[in-house]
Wavefront OBJ file of the C-alpha trace (Angstrom):
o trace
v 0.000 0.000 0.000
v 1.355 3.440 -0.680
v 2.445 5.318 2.382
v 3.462 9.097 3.462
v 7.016 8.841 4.031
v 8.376 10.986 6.748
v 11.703 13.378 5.306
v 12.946 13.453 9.139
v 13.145 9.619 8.995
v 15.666 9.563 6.288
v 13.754 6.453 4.939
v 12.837 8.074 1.607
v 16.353 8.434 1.062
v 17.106 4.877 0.376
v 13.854 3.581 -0.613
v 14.001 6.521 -3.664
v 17.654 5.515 -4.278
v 16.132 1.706 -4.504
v 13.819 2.542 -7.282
v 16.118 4.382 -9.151
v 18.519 1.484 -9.516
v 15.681 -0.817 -9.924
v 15.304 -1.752 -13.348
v 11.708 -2.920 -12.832
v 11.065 1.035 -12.466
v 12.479 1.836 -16.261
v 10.270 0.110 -18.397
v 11.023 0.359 -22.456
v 9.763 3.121 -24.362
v 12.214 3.619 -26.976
v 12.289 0.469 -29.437
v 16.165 -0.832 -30.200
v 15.064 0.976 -33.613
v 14.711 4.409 -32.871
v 17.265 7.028 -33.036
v 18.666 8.684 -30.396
v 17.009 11.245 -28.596
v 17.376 14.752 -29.374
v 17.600 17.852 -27.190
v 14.728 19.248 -28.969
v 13.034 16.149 -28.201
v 13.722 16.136 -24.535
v 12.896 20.060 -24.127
v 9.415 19.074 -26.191
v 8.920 15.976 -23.640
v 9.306 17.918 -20.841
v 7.212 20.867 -21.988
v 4.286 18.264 -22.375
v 4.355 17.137 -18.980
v 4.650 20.257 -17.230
v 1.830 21.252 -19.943
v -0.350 18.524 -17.935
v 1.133 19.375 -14.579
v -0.202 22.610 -14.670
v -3.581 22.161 -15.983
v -3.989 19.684 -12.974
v -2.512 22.282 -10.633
v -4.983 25.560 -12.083
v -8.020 23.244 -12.700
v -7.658 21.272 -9.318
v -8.194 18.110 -11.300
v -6.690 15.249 -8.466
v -7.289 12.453 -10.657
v -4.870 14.399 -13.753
v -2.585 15.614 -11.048
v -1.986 11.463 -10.051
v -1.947 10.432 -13.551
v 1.156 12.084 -14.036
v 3.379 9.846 -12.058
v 4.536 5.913 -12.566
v 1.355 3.637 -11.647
v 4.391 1.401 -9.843
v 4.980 4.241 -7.593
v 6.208 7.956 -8.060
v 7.571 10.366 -5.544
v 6.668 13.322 -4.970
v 9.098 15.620 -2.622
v 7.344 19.041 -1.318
v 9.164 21.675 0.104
v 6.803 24.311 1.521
v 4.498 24.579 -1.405
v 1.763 22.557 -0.744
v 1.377 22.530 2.520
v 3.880 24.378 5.045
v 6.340 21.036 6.078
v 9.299 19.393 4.341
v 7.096 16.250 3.110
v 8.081 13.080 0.895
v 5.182 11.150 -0.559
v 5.940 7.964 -2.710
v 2.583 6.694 -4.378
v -0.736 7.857 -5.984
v -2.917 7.645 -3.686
v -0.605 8.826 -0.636
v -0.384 11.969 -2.764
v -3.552 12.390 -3.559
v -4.376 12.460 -0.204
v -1.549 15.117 0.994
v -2.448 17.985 -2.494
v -6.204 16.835 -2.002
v -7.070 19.639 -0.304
v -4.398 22.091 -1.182
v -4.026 21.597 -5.321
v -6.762 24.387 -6.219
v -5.850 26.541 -3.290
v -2.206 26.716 -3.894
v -2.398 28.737 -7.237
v 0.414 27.095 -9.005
v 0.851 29.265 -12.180
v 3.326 30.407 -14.803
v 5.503 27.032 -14.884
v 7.857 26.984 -17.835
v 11.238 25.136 -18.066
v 13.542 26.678 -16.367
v 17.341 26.569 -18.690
v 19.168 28.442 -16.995
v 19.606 26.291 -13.591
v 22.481 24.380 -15.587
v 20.302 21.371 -16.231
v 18.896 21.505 -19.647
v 16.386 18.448 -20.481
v 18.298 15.331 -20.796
v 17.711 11.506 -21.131
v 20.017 8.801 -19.538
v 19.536 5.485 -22.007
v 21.650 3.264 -18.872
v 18.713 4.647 -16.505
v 15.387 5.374 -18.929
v 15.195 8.595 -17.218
v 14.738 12.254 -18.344
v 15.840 14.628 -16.147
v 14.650 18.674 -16.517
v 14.247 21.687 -14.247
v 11.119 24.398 -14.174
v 9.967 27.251 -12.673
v 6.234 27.917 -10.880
v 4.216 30.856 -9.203
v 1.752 30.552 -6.585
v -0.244 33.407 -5.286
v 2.152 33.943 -2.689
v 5.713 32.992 -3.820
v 7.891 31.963 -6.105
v 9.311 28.454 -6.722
v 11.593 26.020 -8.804
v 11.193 22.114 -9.573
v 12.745 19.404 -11.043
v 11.406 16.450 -12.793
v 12.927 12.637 -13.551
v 10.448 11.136 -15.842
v 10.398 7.805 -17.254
v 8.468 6.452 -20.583
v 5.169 4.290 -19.736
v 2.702 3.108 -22.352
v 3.689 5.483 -24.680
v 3.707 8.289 -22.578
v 6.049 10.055 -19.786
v 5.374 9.627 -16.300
v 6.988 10.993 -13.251
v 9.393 9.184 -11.181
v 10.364 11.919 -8.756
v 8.754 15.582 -8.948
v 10.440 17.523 -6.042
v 9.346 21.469 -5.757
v 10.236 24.246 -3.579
v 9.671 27.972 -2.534
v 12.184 30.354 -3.507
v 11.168 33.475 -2.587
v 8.022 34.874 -0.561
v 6.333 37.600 -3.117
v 6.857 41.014 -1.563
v 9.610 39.330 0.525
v 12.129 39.410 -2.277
v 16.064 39.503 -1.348
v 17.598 42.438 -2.924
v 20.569 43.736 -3.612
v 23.425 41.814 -5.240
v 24.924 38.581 -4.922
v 27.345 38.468 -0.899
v 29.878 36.611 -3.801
v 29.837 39.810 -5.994
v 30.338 42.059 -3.511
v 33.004 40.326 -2.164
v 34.770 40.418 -5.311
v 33.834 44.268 -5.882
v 35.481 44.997 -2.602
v 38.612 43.215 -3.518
v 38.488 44.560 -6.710
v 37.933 48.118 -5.270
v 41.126 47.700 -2.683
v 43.076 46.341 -5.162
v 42.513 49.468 -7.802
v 43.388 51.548 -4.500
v 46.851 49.977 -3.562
v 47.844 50.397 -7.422
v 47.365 53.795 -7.768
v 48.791 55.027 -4.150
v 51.195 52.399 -3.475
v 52.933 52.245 -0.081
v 56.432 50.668 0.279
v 57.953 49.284 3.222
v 61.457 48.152 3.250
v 63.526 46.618 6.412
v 66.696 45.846 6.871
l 1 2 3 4 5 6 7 8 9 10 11 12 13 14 15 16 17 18 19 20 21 22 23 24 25 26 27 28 29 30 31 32 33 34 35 36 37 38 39 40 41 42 43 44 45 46 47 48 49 50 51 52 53 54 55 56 57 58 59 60 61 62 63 64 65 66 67 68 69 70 71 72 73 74 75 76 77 78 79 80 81 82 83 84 85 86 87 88 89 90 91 92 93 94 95 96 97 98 99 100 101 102 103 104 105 106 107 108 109 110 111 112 113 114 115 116 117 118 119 120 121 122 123 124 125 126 127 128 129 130 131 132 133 134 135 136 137 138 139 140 141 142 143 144 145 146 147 148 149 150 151 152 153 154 155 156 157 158 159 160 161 162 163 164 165 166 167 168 169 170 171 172 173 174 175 176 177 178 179 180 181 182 183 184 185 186 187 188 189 190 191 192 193 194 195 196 197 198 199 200 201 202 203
């Protein structure tokens, strides 16, 4: 039976590490046949299922929002989005139970693939998995994602779909990066010991 696994435990941790090394969890898709996937292919896969994902998340539709992940068992990982707690649910109808009252209300908008995290859409033949990162708003923040998806009956469901807040709206950090301004102000003390240079020398 599918069951709400607990982050704190550190269960999830192994039992989502299981089913990606299980092979039983990559079933065939792509014939022996077929050429080999394209970027444009994987950014058009993705695209499709975050198409679905948000329909399910604007129309409140549980049963679409479900569909979407592996009828052997998906995992969803929630970081403050749904609900206010670090939560890891691994099945349909565990997390159907945990968005059931939360999917309409959350207002999970604008999701688009997000390309400039560093991972572009890509698909691992050795583990039947395709592997992309997005970006969401909900009527009170803003939040990023990432999605392993597997082929199934001539479709692509999800194998893990983990999302989290980034920023509260209103609430934004601003300013620029602590990194940057540590290199402007060793940039800036640098400039000033070149032009008024002090010399010291001991015997």
């Amino acid at each position: 039976m599918p069951e709400l696994l607990d982050q704190s435990s550190g269960c999830d941790e192994s039992r989502l590490s299981h089913r990606l090394q299980d092979s039983h969890y990559a079933p065939c898709f792509l014939s022996s046949s077929s050429t080999m996937q394209t970027e444009e292919d994987n950014v058009l896969i993705a695209n499709k299922w975050l198409e679905k994902f948000g329909f399910a998340c604007t129309s409140g539709d549980l049963q679409a929002f479900t569909d979407l992940f592996l009828a052997a068992g998906g995992f969803l990982r929630d970081n403050l989005v749904f609900s206010w707690r670090h939560r890891t649910l691994f099945g349909k109808e565990a997390i159907g139970k945990y968005v059931e009252n939360s999917l309409s209300n959350t207002g999970i908008t604008r999701i688009k693939l997000d390309l400039s995290s560093g991972i572009i859409p890509n698909y691992a033949s050795e583990t039947n998995i395709l592997e992309a990162a997005f970006v969401f708003e909900t009527s009170i923040a803003y939040g990023r994602g990432i999605i392993m998806l597997q082929p199934y009956e001539q479709t692509w469901k999800a194998l893990v779909v983990y999302i989290t807040l980034s920023d509260l709206k209103g609430y934004e950090e601003k300013g620029p990066d602590p990194k940057s301004r540590l290199t402007e102000g060793f940039q800036a003390k640098k400039n000033l010991i070149e032009t008024n240079p002090h010399v010291l020398i001991s015997m």
